[in-house]
C-alpha positions in Angstrom: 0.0 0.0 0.0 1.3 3.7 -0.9 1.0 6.8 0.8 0.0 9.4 -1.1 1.5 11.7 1.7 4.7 10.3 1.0 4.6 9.9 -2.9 3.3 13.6 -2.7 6.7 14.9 -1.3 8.9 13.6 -4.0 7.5 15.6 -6.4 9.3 19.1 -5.3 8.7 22.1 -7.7 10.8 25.1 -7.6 9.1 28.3 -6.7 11.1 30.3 -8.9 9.7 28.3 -11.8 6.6 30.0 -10.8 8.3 33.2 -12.4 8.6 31.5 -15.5 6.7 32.7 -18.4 6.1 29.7 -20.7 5.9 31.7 -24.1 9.3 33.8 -23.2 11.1 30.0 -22.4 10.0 28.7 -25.5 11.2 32.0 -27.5 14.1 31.4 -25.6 14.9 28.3 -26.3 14.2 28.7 -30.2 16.3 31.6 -30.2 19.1 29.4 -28.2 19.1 27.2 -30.9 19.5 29.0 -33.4 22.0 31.4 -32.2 24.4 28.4 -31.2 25.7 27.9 -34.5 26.3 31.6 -35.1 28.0 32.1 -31.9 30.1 28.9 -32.0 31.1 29.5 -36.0 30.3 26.0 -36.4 27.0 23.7 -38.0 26.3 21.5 -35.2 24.2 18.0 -35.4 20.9 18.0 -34.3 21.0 20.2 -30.6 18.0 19.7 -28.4 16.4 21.0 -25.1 18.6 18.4 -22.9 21.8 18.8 -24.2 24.6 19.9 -22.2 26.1 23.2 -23.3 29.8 22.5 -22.2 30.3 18.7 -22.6 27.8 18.5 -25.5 27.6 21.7 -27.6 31.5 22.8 -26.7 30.0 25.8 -25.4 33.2 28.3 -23.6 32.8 31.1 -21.4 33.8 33.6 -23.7 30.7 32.0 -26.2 28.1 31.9 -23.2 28.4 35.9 -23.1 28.2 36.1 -26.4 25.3 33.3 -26.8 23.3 36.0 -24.0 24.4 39.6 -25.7 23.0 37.6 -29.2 20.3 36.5 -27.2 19.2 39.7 -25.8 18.9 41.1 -29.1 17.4 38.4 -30.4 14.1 38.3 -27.9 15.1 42.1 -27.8 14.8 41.9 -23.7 17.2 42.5 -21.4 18.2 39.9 -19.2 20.0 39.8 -15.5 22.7 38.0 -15.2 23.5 38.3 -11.8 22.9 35.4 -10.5 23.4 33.0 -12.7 25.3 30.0 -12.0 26.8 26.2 -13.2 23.6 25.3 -13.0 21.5 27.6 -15.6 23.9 26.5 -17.5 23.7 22.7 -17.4 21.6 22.2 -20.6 19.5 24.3 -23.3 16.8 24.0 -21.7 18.3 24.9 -18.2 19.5 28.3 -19.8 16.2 28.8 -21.8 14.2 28.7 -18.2 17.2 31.2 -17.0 16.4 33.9 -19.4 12.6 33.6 -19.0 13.0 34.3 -15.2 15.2 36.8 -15.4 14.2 39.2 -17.9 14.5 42.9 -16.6 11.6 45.0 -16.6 11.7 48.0 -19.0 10.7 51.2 -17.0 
């Protein structure tokens, strides 16, 4: 017998996925995708949400700030990059969800 208390708390959501606006993600990740081969001056194979942008893609440092700048005028948003970390930049998608919460208000 299961109980649904218990199966209940493995399924943790992040609240700051709350401040994620689906349709900004998905521009995001369509835009991520295709500004990956610009910024890396390469064709790559077939890239999708789950790839990893370091072991994967080949993605540097130097190309992740590029990858954002071409980004932000892509979506033509701003975005905060303050806190991002290893982590928003685990995957495609990971970075997608990363630049639909953290979009900057114009004033």
């Amino acid at each position: 017998m299961t109980d649904s208390a218990t199966d209940s708390s493995v399924l943790v959501q992040d609240p700051a996925d709350d401040a994620v606006d689906p349709e900004l993600r998905s521009r995001a990740l369509d835009g991520i995708l295709l500004l990956l081969p610009r910024v890396l001056k390469r064709d790559l194979p077939e890239v999708t949400e789950n790839a990893c942008l370091f072991d994967e893609v080949g993605l540097t440092s130097a190309a992740t700030l590029e990858l954002i700048l071409e980004l932000e005028d892509h979506l033509d948003v701003q975005i905060d990059v303050e806190g991002i970390d290893q982590d928003d930049l685990r995957s495609v998608g990971t970075l997608a969800g990363f630049v639909a919460g953290h979009v900057i208000a114009e004033d």
